[in-house]
C-alpha positions in Angstrom: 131.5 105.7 78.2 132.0 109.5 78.3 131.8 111.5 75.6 134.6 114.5 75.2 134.6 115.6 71.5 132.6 117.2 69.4 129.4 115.7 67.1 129.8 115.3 63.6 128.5 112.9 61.3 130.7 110.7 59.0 130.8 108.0 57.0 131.3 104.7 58.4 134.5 103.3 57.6 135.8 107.0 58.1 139.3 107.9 59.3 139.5 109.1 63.3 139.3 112.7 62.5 135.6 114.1 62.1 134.4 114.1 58.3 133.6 118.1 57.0 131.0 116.5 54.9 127.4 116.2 56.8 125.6 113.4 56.6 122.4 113.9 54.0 119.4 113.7 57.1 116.6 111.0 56.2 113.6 112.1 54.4 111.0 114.0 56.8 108.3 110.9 57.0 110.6 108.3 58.0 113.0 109.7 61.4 114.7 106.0 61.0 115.7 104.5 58.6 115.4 100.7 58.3 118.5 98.2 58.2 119.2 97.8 54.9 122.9 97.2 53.2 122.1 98.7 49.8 121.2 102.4 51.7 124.2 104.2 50.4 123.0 107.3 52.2 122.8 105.6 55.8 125.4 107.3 58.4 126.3 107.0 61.8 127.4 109.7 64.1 130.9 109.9 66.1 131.7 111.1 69.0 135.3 111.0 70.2 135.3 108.8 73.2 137.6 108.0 76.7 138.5 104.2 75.9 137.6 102.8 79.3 140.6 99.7 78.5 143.5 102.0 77.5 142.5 105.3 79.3 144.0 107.3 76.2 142.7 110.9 77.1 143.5 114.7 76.7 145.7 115.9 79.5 148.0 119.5 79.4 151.8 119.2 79.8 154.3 121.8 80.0 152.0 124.7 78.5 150.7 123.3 75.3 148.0 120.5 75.0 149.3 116.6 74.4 147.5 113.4 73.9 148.9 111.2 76.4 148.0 107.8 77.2 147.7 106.9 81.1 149.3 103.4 80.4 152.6 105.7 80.8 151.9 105.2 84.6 153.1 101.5 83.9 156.5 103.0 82.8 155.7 103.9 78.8 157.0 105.8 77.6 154.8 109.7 77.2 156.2 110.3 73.6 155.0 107.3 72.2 151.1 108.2 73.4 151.9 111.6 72.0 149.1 113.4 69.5 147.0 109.9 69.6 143.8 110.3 69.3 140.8 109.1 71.4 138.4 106.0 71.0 136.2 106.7 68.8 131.7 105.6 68.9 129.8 105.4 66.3 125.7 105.6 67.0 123.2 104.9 64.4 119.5 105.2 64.5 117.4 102.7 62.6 114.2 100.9 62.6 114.2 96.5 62.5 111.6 96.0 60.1 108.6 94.5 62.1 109.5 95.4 65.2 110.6 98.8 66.2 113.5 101.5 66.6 116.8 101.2 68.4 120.3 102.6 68.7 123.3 101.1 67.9 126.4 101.9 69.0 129.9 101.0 68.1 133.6 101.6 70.3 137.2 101.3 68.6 140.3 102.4 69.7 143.3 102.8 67.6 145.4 103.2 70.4 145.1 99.2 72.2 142.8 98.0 69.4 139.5 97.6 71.8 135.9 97.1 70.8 132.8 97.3 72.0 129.0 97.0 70.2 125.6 97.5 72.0 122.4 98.5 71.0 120.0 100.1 72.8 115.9 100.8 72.4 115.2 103.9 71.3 112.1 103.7 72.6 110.0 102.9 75.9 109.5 100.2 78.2 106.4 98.1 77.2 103.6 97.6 78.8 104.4 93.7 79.1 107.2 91.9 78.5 107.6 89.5 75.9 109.3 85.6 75.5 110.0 84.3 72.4 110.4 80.9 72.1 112.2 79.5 68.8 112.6 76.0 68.2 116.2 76.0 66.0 115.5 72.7 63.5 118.2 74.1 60.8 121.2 76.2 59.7 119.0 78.4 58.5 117.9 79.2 61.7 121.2 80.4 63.2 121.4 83.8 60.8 117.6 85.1 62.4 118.6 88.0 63.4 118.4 89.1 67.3 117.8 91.8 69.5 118.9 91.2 73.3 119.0 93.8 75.7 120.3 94.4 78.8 117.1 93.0 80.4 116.7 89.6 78.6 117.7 86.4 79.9 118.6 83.7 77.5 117.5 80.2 78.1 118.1 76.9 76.2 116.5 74.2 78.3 118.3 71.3 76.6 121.6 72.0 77.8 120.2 73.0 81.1 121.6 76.7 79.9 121.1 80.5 81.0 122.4 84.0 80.4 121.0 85.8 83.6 119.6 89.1 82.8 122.2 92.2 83.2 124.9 89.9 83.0 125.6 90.9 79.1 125.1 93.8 77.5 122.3 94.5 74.5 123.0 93.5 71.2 122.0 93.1 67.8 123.5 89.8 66.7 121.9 86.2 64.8 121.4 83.4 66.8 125.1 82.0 66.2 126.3 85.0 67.4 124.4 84.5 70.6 126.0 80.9 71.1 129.6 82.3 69.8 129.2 85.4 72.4 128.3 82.6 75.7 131.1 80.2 74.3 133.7 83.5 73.8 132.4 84.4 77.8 133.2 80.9 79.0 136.5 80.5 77.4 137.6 84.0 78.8 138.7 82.6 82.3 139.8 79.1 81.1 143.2 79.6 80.8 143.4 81.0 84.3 141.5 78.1 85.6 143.5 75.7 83.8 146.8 77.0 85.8 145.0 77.2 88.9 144.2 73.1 87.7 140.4 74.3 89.0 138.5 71.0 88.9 135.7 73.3 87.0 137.5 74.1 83.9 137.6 70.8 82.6 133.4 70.8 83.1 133.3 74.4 81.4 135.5 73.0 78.5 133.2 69.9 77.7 130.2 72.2 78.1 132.2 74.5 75.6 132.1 71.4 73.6 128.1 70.8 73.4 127.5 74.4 72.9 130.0 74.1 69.4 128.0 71.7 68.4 124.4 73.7 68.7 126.1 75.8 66.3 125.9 73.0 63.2 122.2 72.3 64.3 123.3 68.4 64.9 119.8 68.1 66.8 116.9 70.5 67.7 117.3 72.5 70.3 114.9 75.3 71.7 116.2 78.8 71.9 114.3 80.9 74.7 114.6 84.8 75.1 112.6 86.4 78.0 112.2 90.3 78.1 110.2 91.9 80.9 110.8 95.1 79.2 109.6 93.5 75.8 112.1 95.5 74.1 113.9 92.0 72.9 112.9 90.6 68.8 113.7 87.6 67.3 113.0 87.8 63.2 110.2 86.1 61.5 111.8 85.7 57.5 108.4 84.7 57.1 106.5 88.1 58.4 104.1 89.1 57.6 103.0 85.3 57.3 103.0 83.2 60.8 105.9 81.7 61.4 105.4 77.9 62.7 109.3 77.7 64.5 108.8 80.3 66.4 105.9 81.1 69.4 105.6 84.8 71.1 104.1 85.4 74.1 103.4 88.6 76.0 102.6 88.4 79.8 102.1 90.9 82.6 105.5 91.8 84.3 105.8 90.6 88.3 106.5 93.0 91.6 109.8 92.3 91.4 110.4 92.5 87.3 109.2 95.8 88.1 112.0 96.9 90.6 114.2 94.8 88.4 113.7 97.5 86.1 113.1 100.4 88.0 110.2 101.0 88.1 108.2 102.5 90.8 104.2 102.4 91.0 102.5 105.6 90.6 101.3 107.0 93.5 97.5 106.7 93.7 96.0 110.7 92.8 95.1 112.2 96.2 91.7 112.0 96.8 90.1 115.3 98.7 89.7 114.7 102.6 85.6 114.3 102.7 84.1 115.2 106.2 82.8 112.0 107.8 79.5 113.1 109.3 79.2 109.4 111.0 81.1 110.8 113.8 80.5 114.8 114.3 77.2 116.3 115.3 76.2 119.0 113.3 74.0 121.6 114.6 71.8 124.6 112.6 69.5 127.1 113.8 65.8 126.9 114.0 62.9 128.2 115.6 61.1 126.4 119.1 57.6 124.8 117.2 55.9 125.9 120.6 57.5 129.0 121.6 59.0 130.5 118.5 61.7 131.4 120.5 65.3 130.3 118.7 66.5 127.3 119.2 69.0 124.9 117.7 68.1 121.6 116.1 71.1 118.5 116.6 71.3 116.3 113.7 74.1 113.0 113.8 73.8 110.0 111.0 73.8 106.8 112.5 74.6 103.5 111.6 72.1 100.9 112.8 73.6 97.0 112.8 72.1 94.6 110.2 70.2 97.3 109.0 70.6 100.8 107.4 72.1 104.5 108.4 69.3 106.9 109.3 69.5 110.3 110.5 68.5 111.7 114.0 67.0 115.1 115.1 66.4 116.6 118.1 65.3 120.1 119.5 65.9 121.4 122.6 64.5 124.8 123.5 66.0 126.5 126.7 63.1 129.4 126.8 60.2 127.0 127.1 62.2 123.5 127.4 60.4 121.8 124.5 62.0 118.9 122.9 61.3 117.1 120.1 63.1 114.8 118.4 62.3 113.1 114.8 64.0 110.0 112.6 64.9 110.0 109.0 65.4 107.4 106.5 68.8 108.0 105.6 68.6 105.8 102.2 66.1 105.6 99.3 62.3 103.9 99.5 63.3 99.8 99.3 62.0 98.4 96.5 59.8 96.0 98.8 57.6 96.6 102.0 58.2 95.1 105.1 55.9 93.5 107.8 57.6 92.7 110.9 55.7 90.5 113.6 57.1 90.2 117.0 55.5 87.8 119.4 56.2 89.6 122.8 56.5 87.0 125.8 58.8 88.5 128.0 59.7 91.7 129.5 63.1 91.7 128.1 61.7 92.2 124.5 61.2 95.7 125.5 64.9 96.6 125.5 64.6 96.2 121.7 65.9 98.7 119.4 63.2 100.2 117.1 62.8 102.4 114.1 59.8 103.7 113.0 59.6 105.6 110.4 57.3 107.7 108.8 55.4 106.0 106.2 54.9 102.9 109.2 51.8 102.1 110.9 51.9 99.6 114.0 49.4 97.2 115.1 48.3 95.3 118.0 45.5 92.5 117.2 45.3 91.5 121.3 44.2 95.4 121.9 42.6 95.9 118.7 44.3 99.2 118.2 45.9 100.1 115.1 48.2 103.6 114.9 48.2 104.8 111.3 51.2 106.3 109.0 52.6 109.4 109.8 51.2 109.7 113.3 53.8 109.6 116.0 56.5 111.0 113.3 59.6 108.9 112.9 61.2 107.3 115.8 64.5 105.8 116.9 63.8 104.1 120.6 63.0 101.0 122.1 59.7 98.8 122.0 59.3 100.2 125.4 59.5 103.8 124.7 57.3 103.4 121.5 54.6 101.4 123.9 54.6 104.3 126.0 54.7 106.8 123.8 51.4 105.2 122.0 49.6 104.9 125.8 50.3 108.2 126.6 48.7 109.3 122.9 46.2 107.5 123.4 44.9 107.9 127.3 46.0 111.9 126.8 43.6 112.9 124.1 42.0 116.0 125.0 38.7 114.8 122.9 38.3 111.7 125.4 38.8 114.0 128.3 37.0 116.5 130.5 33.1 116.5 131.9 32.0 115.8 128.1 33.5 112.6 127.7 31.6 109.3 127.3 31.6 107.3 130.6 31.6 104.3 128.4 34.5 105.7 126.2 37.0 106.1 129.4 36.1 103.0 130.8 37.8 101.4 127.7 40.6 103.4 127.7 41.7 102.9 131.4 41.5 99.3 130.0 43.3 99.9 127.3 46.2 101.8 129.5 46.1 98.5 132.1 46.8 95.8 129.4 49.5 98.0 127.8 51.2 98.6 131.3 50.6 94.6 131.5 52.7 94.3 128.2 55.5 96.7 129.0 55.7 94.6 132.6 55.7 91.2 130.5 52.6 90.1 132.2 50.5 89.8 129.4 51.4 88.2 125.8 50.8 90.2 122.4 51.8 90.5 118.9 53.2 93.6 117.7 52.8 94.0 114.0 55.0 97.1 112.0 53.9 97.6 108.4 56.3 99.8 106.3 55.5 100.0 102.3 58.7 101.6 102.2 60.6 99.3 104.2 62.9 101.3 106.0 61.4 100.3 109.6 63.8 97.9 111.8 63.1 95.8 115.2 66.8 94.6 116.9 66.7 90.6 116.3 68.4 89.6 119.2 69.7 86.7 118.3 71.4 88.5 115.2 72.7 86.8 112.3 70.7 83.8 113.5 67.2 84.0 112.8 64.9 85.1 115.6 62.3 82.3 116.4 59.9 85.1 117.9 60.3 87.3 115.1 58.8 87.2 111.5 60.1 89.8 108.9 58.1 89.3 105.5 58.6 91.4 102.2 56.2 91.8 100.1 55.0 93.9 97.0 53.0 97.2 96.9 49.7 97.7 95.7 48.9 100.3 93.6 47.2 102.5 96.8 50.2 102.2 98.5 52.3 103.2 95.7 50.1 105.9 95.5 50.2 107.1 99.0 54.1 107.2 98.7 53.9 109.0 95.7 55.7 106.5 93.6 53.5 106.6 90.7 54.0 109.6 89.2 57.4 109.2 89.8 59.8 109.2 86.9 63.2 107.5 87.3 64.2 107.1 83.9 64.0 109.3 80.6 63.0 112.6 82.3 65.6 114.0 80.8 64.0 114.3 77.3 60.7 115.4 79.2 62.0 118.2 80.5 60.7 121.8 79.1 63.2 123.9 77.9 63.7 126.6 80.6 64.0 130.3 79.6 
C-alpha cells in the first residue's frame, strides 16, 4: 500500500477530504491510548492511499491535473473517474489492555467500494514466542477478543484444522471473527470450483458446514494460536485473575522460526588474534654463565602427553660453546606430591621420557644413592640421559679426585659408575624412585592410558617441612587484599 498524500489527522467517520481540525494528541504519560469506545477524543490518522483493486491514482492529462482511474484501460470511460479521489487508510495507535501496543490500520475506497483491515505490533519481536491454547466451552467465548499477526498459525485440532502462518494477514478480530474470516476464505473459490464440477468443492462445502456450527458452540472445541514472534493475544475477561479456559505458554523459538522470521544470529564479537607460543620459539638476550660473553637463551612451551605443558630453555654460547639447558613447570604447585617408582628390567625403559623438575629428588635403593632437590636443575630428557647425567656428577667431582683422594673413597665410586653402566645396558635390575612435593615431575607410561604394571605413581599429602621448603606456608591465597598496606 503506498502512501501519496499528505498526513492529517481526522475524525473517524470523516469525509475523504483531510479534516482542518487536529486531532487533540494524548496526554504526555500515556503515548497510546487503550481501546476503549467511550474515548471521544481517540483519532486515527489518514493518509490518501493507491487502492491496490481499482488502481484509482493521480495521473496529468492535457496540461492540468485529473484523477483518473486505470480501469479506463478496460474501455471506461476517463470522464467518469474524473476528480475522484484516492483510497483512503486510516492508522490508529493504541494499547490492548494486558498485553501491549499495536497499529491498526484501516483501507476504503469510494471509487470500487474495497476494504482492507490489519493490525500490526508496534513493538518488537519477543524473545520467545508464545501459544495460547483456549478451550471454547460457550458463546461467551466467541467475542474474546484476538490479536493474530502475520506470523501466527491457527490450529483447531478437532476438525483436523490450520491457518498456516503468512497465509492471512494480522488482525484484531473475536474468535467468531476468526472462524467467519476461514469460512469467508474457503467460500471465495467455491463458485469457480462448482463450475469446474471439482470433486473438492463439495468436501470444502461440508467442511464449510462443521466450521458454521463451531460458531453456536454446539460442542467444545479447542482454539490454538501459535506465535513465534509472541506478538499474538488472546483476552483473559478475567485478568487480572487466572483464567481456567485458557493456558499460555512461552517457548524458545527453533533454527528455522528464526529464518521464518528473519532473523539472522549475531555474529560472535571478534575476539583479538592471541600469539600461540605452542608453536614459535622465542628467543631473548642474555649473558654466557661461563664466559660472560653475549649469548641468546631459546625458550619453546611444550606440551607433554597425559601430563602437563612445561617450558624449555636452552643456551648456546658461540664464544666458548657452553650450553645449558633448564625445565620449568609451566603450571602452578599440584595440590598433592607425587612419588613415582619405576621397576627397571629392561634396557628399553631407558627410552622413557622424563621430567624432573626442580623441587624433585631421585632415588635409587639398589645403589644407595639418593640426589637431593634442586641439584641437577630441572630437566626434560630420557631415563637414560638423567642416569648419565647423575654418573657423570657423581664420578666427576673434583673433591673425590686428584692425589688427595681416599683410595677407599674411589674404589666405591668406580663401583658405583659399573652398576650404573650395568643399569643403563639393562644388565642389572633397580628401582628408580622420583619424589616431587610439588608434583610436577612425569615418567612416560608406556603403555599409556593403560596402567603400567612396572610403574607406581602415588600422591600423597605434604608435611608441614615440605610445605615449608616450598614456601607454601606463608603463602596467602585468599584475603590479601584487605592485608595490604596502603601504598604512598
Amino acid at each position: 500500500m503506498a502512501a501519496s498524500g499528505a498526513v492529517e489527522p481526522g475524525p473517524a467517520g470523516a469525509a475523504v477530504a483531510p479534516s482542518p481540525a487536529p486531532a487533540r494528541p494524548p496526554a504526555p504519560d500515556h503515548l497510546f491510548r487503550p481501546i476503549s469506545a467511550e474515548d471521544e477524543e481517540q483519532q486515527p490518522t489518514e493518509i490518501e492511499s493507491l487502492c491496490m483493486n481499482c488502481y484509482c491514482n493521480v495521473r496529468r492529462g492535457r496540461g492540468r491535473e485529473s484523477r483518473a482511474c486505470a480501469g479506463t484501460s478496460r474501455g471506461s470511460d476517463p470522464a467518469s473517474c474524473f476528480l475522484l479521489h484516492q483510497g483512503m487508510t486510516r492508522l490508529l495507535l493504541t494499547k490492548i489492555p494486558f498485553f501491549r501496543e499495536i497499529i491498526v490500520s484501516s483501507f476504503s475506497c469510494e471509487h470500487c467500494g474495497w476494504n482492507n483491515t490489519e493490525i500490526q505490533s508496534a513493538g518488537r519481536i519477543q524473545d520467545q514466542g508464545v501459544r495460547y491454547t483456549l478451550s471454547v466451552r460457550a458463546l461467551e467465548d466467541m467475542n474474546r477478543e484476538v490479536v493474530k499477526t502475520d506470523s501466527a498459525a491457527t490450529r483447531i485440532p478437532e476438525l483436523d484444522f490450520e491457518i498456516p502462518a503468512f497465509s492471512q494477514k494480522g488482525a484484531l478480530t473475536t474468535v467468531e471473527g476468526l472462524i467467519t474470516r476461514a469460512i469467508s476464505g474457503l467460500e471465495q473459490d467455491q463458485p469457480a470450483r462448482r463450475a469446474n464440477k471439482d470433486a473438492t468443492a463439495e468436501r470444502i462445502d461440508e467442511f464449510i458446514v462443521k466450521l458454521k456450527k463451531l460458531k453456536q458452540v454446539a460442542s467444545p472445541f479447542t482454539l490454538i494460536i501459535d506465535d513465534p514472534s509472541g506478538n499474538s493475544f488472546v483476552e483473559n475477561p478475567h485478568a487480572p485473575q487466572k483464567d481456567d479456559a485458557l493456558v499460555i505458554t512461552h517457548y524458545n523459538r527453533t533454527r528455522q522460526q528464526e529464518e521464518m522470521l528473519g532473523l539472522q544470529e549475531e555474529a560472535p564479537a571478534e575476539k583479538p588474534e592471541e600469539e600461540d607460543l605452542r608453536n614459535e620459539v622465542l628467543q631473548f638476550n642474555t649473558n654466557c654463565p661461563e664466559c660472560s660473553a653475549p649469548a641468546q637463551t631459546n625458550m619453546k612451551l611444550v606440551q607433554i602427553p597425559h601430563f602437563k605443558e612445561v617450558i624449555i630453555m636452552a643456551t648456546n654460547c658461540e664464544n666458548c660453546g657452553h650450553r645449558t639447558n633448564e625445565v620449568k613447570s609451566g603450571g602452578a604447585v599440584e595440590p598433592l606430591g607425587t612419588r613415582i617408582t619405576l621397576h627397571i628390567t629392561d634396557a628399553s625403559d631407558m627410552t622413557r621420557d622424563l621430567l624432573k623438575s626442580e623441587t624433585c629428588s631421585v632415588e635409587i635403593p639398589e645403589l644407595e644413592f639418593e640426589l637431593g632437590m634442586a641439584v641437577l636443575g630441572g630437566k626434560f630428557t630420557t631415563l637414560e640421559g638423567l642416569l648419565k647425567d647423575i654418573r657423570e656428577l657423581v664420578t666427576k667431582n673434583p673433591f673425590t679426585l686428584g692425589d688427595s683422594s681416599n683410595p677407599g673413597q674411589m674404589e666405591k665410586l668406580q663401583e658405583f659408575s659399573q652398576k650404573m653402566d650395568q643399569i643403563i645396558e639393562g644388565n642389572m635390575k633397580a628401582h628408580f624412585i622420583m619424589d616431587d612435593p610439588a608434583g610436577n615431575s612425569y615418567l612416560q607410561n608406556v603403555y599409556a592410558p593403560e596402567d603400567d604394571p612396572e610403574m607406581k605413581v602415588e600422591r600423597y599429602k605434604r608435611t608441614f617441612d615440605q610445605n615449608e621448603e616450598l614456601g607454601l606456608n606463608d603463602m596467602k591465597t585468599e584475603g590479601y587484599e584487605a592485608g595490604l598496606a596502603p601504598q604512598r
